[in-house]
N, C-alpha and C positions, 0 to 999 in steps of 0.2 A: 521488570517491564510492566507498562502500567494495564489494567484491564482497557480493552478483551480482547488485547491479542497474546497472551501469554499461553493460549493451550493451542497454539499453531503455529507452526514453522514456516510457512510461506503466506504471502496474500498476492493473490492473483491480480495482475493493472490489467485491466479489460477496455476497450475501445470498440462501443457497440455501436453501431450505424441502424440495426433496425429494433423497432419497440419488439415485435413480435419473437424476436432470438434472444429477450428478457431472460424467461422462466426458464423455458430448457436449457438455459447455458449455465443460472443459478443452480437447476436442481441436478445440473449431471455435478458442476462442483461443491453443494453439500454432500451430494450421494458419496464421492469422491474422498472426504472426510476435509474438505476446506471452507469455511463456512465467514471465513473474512473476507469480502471481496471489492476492493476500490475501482468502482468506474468513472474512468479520465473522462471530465469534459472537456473535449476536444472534437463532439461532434451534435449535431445538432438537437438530437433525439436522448443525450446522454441524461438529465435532469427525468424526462420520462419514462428511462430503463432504472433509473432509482427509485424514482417513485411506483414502479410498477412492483420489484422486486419487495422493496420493504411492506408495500401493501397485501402483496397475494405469497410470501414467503418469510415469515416474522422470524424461522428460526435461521433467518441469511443476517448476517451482519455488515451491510450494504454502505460502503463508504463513496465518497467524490475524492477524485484526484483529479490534478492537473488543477488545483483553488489557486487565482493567481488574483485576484482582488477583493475588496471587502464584500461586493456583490454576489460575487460567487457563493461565500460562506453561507448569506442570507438566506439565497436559492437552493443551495443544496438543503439545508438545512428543514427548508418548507418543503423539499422535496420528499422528504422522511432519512436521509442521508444521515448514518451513528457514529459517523465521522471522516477527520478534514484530513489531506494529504496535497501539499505545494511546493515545488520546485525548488522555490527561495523561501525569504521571510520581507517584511517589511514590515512598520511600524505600524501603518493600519490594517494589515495584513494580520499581524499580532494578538492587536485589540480587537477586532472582529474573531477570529478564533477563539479568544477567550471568552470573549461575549457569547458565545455562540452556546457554550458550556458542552460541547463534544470534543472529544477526545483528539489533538492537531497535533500532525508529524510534520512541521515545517521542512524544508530544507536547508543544509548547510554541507558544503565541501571544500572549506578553507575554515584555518582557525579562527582566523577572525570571524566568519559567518557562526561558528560554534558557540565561540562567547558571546556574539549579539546575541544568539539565539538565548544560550541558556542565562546573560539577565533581563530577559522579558517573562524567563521561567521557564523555559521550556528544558526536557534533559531525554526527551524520546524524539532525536529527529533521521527526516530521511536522508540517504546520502544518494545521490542522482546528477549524472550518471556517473553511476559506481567505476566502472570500466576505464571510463575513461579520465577519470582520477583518481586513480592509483587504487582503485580497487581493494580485497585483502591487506595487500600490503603497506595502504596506509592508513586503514583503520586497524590495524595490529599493530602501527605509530602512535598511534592517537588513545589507543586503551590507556595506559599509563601515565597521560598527560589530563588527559578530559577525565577525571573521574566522576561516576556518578550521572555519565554523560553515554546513552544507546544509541543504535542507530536501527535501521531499516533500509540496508542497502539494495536498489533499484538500478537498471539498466545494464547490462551484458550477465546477470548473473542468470544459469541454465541449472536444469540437474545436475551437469557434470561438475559445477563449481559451487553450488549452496551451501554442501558439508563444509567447502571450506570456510567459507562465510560463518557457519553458524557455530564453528569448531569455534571463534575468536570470544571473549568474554565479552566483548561490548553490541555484538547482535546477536539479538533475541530469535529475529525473523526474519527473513528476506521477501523483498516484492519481485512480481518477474510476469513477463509474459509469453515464456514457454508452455505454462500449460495451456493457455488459450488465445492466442496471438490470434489479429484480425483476419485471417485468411483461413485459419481453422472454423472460426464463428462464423461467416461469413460463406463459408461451406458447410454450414450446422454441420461439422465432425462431432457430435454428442456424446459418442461412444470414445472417442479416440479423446477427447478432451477428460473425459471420464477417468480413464485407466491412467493420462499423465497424471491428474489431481491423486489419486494414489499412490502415484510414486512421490508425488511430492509429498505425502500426508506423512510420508515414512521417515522422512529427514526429521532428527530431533539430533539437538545439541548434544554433547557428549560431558557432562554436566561433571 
């Protein structure tokens, strides 16, 4: 897996709505032992919970997710954002990425999405949503076939099913928003966000 997500089994998707729930919701999940964290633009203030975090918390590795055009990468990027996370791919989607020279988990959930992906170069992508296509069981189709080819699978994945997840050879780490989903943040649960990120820090591959 490529750096810097190889010394963490989870990365939390965060959907922050207010600037102010930045910091505490960063520092309860480094405390927590998770220090990779993508926040989805999907909300207005999401560009300035990135740049808040990367400015007042350097040992947070502050990503954007939900990158769905070449604008986005720009912006995240000026934002202080250390890397891209997007649903799909597209071809200027691609070259933006690249350009960008951070670290991009495109999206891919069908093989042909795989192999666009990986000849543009890519061989770390997200799979989203996980659940709802075939989850486990078809990236444990897919190891054999894609080699040389990870993933980061996102959406339905919980505590109760990451091990399996990260039981498989071809994911490294899973994204999720169990540990801090919008209703916990949103009721700064800080504590209670806290102890999930430790349960989640405890999931490691069985190598």
């Amino acid at each position: 897996m490529p750096q810097p997500f190889d010394h963490t089994p989870v990365i939390p998707v965060l959907t922050i709505e207010r600037v102010e729930d930045a910091i505490p919701l960063a520092t309860a999940l480094i405390e927590g032992g998770l220090n990779a964290l993508e926040v989805t633009l999907r909300t207005p203030n999401a560009l300035a919970v990135i740049e808040k975090i990367a400015r007042e918390l350097p040992e947070a590795l502050v990503g954007a997710g939900t990158v769905l055009r070449p604008a986005d990468v720009t912006a995240a990027k000026n934002a202080g954002a250390k890397f891209l996370v997007s649903p799909g791919l597209t071809q200027s989607l691609a070259a933006a990425g690249i350009a960008s020279g951070l670290p991009y988990l495109p999206g891919a959930v069908t093989p042909t999405e795989v192999l666009t992906a990986r000849e543009f170069g890519f061989s770390f992508l997200k799979f989203f949503p996980a659940k709802e296509f075939g989850g486990v069981a078809m990236l444990k189709a897919w190891a054999p076939v894609f080699a040389g080819i990870v993933f980061c699978p996102t959406g339905g994945v919980t505590l109760e099913n990451a091990a399996e997840y990260l039981a498989l050879p071809n994911v490294p780490v899973v994204g999720g928003t169990w540990i801090a989903n919008a209703e916990a943040i949103r009721n700064k649960d800080w504590s209670g966000i806290l102890e999930r990120a430790k349960r989640a820090a405890l999931l490691r591959q069985p190598r």
